[in-house]
N, C-alpha and C positions, 0 to 999 in steps of 0.2 A: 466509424466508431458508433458503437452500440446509443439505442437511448438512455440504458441502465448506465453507460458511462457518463452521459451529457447530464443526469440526473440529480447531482449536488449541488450545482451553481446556485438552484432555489434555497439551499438553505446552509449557507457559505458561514453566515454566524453560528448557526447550533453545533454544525459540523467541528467548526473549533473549537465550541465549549466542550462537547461530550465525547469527542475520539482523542483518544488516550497520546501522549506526544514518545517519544524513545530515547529508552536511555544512555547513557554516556557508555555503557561496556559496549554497546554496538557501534560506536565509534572507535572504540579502543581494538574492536574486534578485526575490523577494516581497516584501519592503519598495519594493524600486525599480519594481514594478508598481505596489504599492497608490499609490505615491508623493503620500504624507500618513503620519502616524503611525499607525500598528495599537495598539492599547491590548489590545482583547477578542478573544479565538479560540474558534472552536468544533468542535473534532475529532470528525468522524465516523471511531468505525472505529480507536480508540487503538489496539487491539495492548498489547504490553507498554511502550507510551510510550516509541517511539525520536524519533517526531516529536513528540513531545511536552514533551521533554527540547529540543530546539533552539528551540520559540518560547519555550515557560518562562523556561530561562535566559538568556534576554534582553529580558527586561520585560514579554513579555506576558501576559496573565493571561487562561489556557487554561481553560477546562473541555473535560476529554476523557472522549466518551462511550463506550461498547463493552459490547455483551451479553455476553459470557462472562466468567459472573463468575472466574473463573480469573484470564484474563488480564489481567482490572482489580487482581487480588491482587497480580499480579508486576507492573505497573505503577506502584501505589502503593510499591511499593519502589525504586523509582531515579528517581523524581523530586521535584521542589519540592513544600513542604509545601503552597504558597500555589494548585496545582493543583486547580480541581475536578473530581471525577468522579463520573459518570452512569453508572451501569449500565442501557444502552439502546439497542435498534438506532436506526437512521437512522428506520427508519417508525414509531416509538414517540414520538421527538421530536415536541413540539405547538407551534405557533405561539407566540409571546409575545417574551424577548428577542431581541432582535437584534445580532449579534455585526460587527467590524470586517473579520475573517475565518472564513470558515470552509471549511477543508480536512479531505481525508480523505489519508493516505498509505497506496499500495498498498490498499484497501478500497474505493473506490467503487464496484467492478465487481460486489461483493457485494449491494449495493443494491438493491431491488425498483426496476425502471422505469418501473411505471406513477405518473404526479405524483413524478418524481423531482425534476423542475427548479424547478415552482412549490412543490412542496415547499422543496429548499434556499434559493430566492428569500425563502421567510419566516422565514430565519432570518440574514439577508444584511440587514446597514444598505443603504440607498440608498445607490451608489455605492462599497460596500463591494466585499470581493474574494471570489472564491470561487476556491481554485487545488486539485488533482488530481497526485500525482506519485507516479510508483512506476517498476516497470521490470523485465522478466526479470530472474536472476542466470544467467549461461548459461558455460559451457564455452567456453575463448576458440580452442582447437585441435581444427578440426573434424573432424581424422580420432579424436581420443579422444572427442569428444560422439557419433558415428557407433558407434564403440562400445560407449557406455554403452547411446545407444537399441538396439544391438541387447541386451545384456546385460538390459535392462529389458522386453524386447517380450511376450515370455512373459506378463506380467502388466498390462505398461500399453502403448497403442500409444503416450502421449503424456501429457507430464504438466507443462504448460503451460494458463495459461486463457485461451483463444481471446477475440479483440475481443468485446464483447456485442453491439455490432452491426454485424459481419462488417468492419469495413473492413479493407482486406488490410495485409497491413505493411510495402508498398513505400510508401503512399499518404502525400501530403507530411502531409498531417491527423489525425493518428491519434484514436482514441476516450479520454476521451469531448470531444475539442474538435470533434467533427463531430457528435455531440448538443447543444451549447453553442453552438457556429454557429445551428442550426435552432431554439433556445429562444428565446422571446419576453421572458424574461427578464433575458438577460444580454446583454455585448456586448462587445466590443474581446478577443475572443477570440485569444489565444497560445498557442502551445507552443514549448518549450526544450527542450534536454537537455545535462545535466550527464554529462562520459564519466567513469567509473570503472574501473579494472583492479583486483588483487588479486592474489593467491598463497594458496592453499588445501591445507591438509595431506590425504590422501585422506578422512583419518579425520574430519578435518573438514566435508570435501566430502559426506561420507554424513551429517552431522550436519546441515548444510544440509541435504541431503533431505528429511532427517525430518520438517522444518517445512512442508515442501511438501502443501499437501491432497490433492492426487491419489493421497500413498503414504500419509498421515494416513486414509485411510479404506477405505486396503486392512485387508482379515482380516490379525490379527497374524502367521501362519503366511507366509501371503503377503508382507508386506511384510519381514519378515528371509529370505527367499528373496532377495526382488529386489536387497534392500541387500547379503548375501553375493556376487550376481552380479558385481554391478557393483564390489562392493571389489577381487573377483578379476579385473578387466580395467584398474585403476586405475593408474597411473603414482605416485611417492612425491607429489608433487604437483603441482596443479593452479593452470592460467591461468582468472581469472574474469574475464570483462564481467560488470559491475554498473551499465552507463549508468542515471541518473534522468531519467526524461521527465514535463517538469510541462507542464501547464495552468492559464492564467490567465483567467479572466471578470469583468468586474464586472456587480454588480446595477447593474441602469438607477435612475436617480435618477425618485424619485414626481413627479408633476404638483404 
């Protein structure tokens, strides 16, 4: 696992203040795929349990996993008692239960690729679901995002995490439902997307940053440079896209 993964543990509190939680139709969305009852889930990749908080409270009975033990500390504080958690990557997980779901939100990308698929395949009931959702948070007026990038250039040229496997981002498929197409394990492959807008205070707008890994593992001196830059090119506030783009697969049913 990457250091830009291991990257948030240091700031496990801001992270739950300033990254936005998901709404209820993306619940609604994944029930109406699985279409049968979901009972069990299995989160790869909790975070401070934003997605973990919307299947919880409403029946499901989540175990969510996540190596930074940090972030499992501020997760165990805003959710259900009835929640289990694992402190564990994805590649730590070993075969045995099998869950009705199993989702990662914003995390997947983190994921080692090699046996990623027949990996999550054995943690996937037959016929069970496996869905994928997350999504840039981006600047919705492109003459201010133009000059944050240039405000930020000095120190990052880009602070977004490219496809893992290059598909471009006009392409109707996006990643990972173009790894999910080509798996042997899965099928009836979808993707959605839920649109979001927002309003962002600037001061806000740099508190979202902060969670961002790209500035999370800049030198401290550096990254309160980049965050002064850009406060000083900031408008009082800011227009956010926050679209979610999900992916749905089911496990193939056994012989």
């Amino acid at each position: 696992m990457s250091g830009r993964a291991l990257s948030f543990g240091v700031m496990a509190e801001t992270y739950e203040r300033f990254r936005p939680g998901y709404p209820v139709e993306l619940f609604d969305m994944v029930m109406a795929y699985a279409a049968q009852p979901v009972r069990t889930a299995l989160e790869i990749g909790a975070g401070t349990g934003k997605a973990t908080r919307l299947f919880a409270e409403r029946g499901v009975a989540v175990t969510a996993t996540e190596p930074d033990r940090a972030m499992l500390t501020e997760l165990r504080k805003h959710v259900p008692t009835h929640v289990r958690t694992v402190q564990a990557a994805f590649e730590d997980l070993r075969p045995g239960k099998r869950y009705g779901l199993v989702y990662a939100a914003a995390a997947l990308h983190w994921t080692n690729p090699e046996d990623r698929w027949s990996r999550m395949a054995s943690l996937v009931e037959p016929g069970g679901v496996f869905a994928s959702f997350g999504g840039p948070i981006e600047l919705a007026d492109l003459a201010v995002a133009q000059t944050v990038c240039a405000a930020r250039s000095p120190f990052l040229a880009r602070d977004d995490v490219p496809s893992p496997d290059g598909t471009p981002p006009e392409a109707e498929m996006q990643w990972p439902g173009t790894e999910l197409q080509r798996s042997e394990w899965f099928t009836d492959v979808q993707q959605a997307v839920i649109e979001r807008r927002f309003t962002l205070t600037a001061d806000d707008y740099i508190g979202h940053l902060s969670t961002i890994s790209a500035y999370l593992v800049l030198p401290d001196a550096e990254r309160e440079q980049v965050f002064s830059r850009i406060m000083g090119v900031l408008p009082e506030t800011v227009e956010m896209i926050a679209d979610v783009t999900v992916h749905f697969a089911r496990r193939h049913r056994e012989p």
